[in-house]
C-alpha positions as CSV (number, residue, x, y, z in Angstrom):
1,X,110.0,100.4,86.5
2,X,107.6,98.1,88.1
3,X,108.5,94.7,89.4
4,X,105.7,93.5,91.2
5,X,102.0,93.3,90.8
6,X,99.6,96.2,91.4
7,X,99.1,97.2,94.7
8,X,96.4,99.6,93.8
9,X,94.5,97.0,92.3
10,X,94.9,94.8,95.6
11,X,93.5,98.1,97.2
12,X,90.5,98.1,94.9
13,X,89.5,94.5,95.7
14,X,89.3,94.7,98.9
15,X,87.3,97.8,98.9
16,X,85.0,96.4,96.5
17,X,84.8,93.1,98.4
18,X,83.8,95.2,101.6
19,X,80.9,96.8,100.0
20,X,79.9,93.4,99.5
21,X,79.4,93.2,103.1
22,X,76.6,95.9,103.7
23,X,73.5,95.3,104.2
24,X,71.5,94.1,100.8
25,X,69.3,97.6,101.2
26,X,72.7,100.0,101.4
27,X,74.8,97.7,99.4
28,X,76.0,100.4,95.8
29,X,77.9,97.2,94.0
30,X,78.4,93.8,94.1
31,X,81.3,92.1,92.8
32,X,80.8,88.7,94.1
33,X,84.2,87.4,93.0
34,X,86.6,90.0,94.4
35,X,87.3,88.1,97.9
36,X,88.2,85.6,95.4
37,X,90.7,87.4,93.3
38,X,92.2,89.4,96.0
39,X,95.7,88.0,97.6
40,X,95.5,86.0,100.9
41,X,96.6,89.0,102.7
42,X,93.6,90.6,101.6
43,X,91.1,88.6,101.9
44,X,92.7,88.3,105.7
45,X,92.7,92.1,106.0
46,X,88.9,92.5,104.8
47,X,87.8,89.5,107.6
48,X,89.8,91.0,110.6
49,X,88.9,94.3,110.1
50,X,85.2,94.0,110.3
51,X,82.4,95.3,111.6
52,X,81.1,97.6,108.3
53,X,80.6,100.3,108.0
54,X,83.3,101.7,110.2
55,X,85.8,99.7,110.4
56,X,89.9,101.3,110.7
57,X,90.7,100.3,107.1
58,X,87.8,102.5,105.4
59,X,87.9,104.9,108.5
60,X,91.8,105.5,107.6
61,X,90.6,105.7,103.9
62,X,87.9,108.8,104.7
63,X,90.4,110.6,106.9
64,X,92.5,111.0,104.3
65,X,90.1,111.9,101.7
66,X,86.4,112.0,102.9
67,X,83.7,109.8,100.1
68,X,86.3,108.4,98.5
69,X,85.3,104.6,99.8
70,X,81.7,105.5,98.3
71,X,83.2,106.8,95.0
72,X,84.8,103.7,94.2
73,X,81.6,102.0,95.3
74,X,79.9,103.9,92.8
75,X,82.3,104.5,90.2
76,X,82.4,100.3,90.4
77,X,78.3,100.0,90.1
78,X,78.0,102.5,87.3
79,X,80.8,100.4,84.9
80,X,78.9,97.4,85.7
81,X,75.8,99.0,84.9
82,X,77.0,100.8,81.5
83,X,79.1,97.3,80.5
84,X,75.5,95.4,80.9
85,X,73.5,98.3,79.2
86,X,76.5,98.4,76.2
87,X,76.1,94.2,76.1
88,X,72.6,94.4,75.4
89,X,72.9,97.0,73.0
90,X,74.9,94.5,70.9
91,X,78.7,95.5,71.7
92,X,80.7,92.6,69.3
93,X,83.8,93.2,71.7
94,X,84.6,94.1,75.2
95,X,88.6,95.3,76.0
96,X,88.8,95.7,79.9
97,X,92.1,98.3,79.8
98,X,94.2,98.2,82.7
99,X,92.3,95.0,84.0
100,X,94.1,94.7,87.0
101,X,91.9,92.6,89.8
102,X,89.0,93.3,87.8
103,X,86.1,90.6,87.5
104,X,83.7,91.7,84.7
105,X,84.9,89.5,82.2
106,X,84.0,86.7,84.7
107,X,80.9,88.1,86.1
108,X,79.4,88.9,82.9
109,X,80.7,85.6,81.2
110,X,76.5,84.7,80.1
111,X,76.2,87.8,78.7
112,X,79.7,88.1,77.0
113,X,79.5,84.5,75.6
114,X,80.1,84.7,71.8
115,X,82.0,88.2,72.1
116,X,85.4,88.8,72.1
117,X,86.9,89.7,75.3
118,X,90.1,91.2,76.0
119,X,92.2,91.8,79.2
120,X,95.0,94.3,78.6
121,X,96.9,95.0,81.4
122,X,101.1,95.6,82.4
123,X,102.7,92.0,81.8
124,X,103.7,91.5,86.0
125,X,100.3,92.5,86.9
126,X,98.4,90.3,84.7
127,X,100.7,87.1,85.2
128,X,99.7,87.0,88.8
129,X,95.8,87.5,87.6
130,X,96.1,85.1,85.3
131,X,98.2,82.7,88.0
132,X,94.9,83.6,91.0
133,X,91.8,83.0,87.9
134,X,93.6,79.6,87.0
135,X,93.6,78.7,91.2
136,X,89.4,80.1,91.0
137,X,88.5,78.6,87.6
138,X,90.7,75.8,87.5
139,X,92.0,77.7,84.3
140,X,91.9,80.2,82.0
141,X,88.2,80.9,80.5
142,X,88.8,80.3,76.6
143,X,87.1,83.2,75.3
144,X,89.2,85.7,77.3
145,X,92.3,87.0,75.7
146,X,95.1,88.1,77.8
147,X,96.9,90.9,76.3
148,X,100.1,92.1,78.3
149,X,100.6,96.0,77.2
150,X,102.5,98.5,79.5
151,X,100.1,101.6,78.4
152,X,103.2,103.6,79.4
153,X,105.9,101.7,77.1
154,X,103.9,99.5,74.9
155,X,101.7,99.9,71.7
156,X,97.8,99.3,72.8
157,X,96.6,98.6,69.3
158,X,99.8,96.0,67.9
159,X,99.1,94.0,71.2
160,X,95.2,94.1,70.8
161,X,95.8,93.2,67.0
162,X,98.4,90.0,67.8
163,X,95.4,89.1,70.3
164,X,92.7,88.9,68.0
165,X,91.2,92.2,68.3
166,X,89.3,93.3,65.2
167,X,89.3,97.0,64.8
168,X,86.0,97.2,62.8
169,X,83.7,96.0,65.2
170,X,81.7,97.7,68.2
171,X,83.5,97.7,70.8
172,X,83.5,98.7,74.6
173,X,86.6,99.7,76.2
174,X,87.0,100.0,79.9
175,X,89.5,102.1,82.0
176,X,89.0,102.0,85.7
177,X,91.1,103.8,87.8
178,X,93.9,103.8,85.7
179,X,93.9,107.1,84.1
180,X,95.1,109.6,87.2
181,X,98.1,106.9,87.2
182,X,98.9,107.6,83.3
183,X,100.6,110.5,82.3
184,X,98.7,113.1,80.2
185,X,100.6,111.9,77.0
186,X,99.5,108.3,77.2
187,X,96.0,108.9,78.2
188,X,95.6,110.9,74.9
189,X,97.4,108.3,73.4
190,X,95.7,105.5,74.4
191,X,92.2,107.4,73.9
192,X,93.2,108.2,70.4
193,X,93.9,104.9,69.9
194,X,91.0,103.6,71.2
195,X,88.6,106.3,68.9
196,X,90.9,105.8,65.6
197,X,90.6,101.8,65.8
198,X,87.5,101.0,66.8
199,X,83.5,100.1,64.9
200,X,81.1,102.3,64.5
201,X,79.2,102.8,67.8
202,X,82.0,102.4,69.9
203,X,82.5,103.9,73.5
204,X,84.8,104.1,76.4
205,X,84.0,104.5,79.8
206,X,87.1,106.1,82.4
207,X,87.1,108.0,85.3
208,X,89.9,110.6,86.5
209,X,90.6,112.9,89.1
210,X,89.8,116.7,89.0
211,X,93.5,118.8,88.5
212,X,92.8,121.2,90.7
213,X,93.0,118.2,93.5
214,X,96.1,117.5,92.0
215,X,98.0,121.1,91.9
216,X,96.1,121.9,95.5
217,X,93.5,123.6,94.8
218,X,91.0,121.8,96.2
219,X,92.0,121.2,99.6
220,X,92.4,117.4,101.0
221,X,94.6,115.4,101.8
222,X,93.4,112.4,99.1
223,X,96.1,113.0,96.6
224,X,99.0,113.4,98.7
225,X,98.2,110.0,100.7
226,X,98.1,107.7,97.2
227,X,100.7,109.3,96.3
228,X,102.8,108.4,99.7
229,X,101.5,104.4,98.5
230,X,103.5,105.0,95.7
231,X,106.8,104.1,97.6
232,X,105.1,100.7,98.1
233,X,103.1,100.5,94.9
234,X,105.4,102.4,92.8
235,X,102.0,103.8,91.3
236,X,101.8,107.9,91.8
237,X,99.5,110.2,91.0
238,X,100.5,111.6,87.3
239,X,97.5,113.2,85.4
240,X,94.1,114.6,86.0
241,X,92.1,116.6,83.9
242,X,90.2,120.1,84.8
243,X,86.6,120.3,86.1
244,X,84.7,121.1,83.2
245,X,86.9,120.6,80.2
246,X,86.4,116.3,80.2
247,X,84.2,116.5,78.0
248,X,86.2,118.7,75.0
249,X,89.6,116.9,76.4
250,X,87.9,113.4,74.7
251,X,86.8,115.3,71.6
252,X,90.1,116.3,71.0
253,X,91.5,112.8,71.0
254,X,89.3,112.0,68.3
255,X,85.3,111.2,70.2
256,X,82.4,112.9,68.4
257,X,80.4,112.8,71.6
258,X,81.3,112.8,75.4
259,X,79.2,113.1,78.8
260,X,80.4,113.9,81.9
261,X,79.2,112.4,85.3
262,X,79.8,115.0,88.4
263,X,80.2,113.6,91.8
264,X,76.9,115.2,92.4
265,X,75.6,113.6,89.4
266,X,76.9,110.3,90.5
267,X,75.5,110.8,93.7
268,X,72.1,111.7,93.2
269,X,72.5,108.6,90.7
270,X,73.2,106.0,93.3
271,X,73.2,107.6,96.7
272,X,70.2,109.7,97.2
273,X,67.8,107.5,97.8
274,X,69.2,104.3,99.5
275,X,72.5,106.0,101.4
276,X,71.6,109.7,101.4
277,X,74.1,110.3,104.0
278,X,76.8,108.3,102.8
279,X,79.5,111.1,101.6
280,X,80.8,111.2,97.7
281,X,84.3,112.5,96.9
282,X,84.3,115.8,95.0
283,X,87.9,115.0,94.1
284,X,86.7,112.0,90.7
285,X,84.5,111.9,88.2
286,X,83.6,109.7,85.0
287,X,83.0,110.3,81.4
288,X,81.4,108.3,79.0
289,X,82.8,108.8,75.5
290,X,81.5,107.9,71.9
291,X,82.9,106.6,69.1
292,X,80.8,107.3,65.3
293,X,77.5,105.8,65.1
């Protein structure tokens, strides 16, 4: 049982605020506001431990798990990118699963204004995001709905529905690194939920971790070192999905279409030509998947 706020997430804004740093030319995402939501500590870690790019926090990070700094960087850019593309495409509502530290909703306030916007994340977590966007905003934004939901415990679609969520519209759902920490049950849960209550023309974007990086066989030492955080974090390592079989996993929890984005894919996407030496994990990928049109 948790009792304190995600440590992963803290993890995730600081990374993300570091790439922030780069130069304009080699920078893969920018999320402006994520100095701003990360914890004191953070933001103090992310200042001291500078010069980019190879300073002892990310240099600690690629020892244990070479690309993985520039998978997050990319896995980060090509959400914002398919929330923007899914926003001008006329999405009616936008549920940011497992929220955590995330900034979208606040980023992409323009564009989101007049859709509904929810935030659904474990209730100790999201007190302390709602506690640091009240300190940043000077209070909650009115058209984001908080919804507290332990995907683990909790039922996804009675909190949505208390929140406001309307189950007939289009809708995007987001689940950023939050799946590998899920057990297989609840991720087909909570993606059967998503594709059984949601518009026509509905998607969800996740990412997960290959299973074979899970059960050893691909080599690296990625895996075991989040899963020593967890005796901080109380956040291991539960569920991954085989290279390959992404795609038919989501069809089975009720999607009519999926695609698949490869490491490779993902780096000949965003790497290739402005980092082409800047490694990618081959331990992660993401999937896109569709709801009926």
């Amino acid at each position: 049982m948790r009792y304190l706020p995600s440590g992963t997430a803290e993890g995730l804004a600081y990374l993300r605020y570091r790439e922030t740093l780069r130069p304009p030319e080699e920078m893969i995402c920018n999320d402006y506001l994520a100095y701003h939501f990360a914890s004191w500590w953070t933001r103090l870690a992310a200042v001291m431990t500078q010069p980019l790019p190879n300073n002892l926090v990310e240099w600690s990070l690629e020892l244990q798990g070479r690309g993985v700094v520039g998978f997050i960087a990319a896995r980060t850019r090509m959400f914002d990118d398919y929330v923007e593309q899914q926003i001008a495409d006329g999405i009616q509502q936008l549920v940011i699963l497992g929220a955590g530290l995330d900034s979208r909703a606040y980023r992409f306030a323009k564009q989101l204004r007049g859709k509904k916007t929810f935030e659904v994340d474990h209730p100790i977590t999201q007190i302390e995001k709602k506690s640091r966007v009240t300190a940043i905003f000077q209070g909650l934004p009115y058209n984001i709905r908080y919804v507290p939901v332990d995907l683990m415990r909790d039922d996804l679609l009675k909190g949505l529905l208390q929140a406001g969520y309307d189950p007939t519209l289009r809708t995007l759902f987001t689940l950023e690194g939050v799946a590998m920490y899920l057990d297989e049950a609840t991720v087909r849960k909570t993606l059967s939920c998503v594709a059984a209550n949601s518009g026509p023309g509905s998607s969800l974007i996740f990412d997960y971790v290959y299973l074979a990086a899970i059960d050893g066989r691909i080599l690296g030492r990625a895996i075991k070192h989040m899963n020593y955080l967890q005796y901080w974090f109380d956040e291991p390592v539960l569920s991954g999905i085989e290279a390959g079989e992404a795609e038919d996993f989501v069809r089975s929890c009720g999607f009519e279409q999926a695609e698949e984005f490869t490491p490779q894919r993902l780096y000949d996407m965003y790497f290739r030509t402005v980092v082409p030496n800047r490694p990618m994990s081959d331990l992660f990928a993401v999937i896109v998947a569709h709801n009926r049109k």
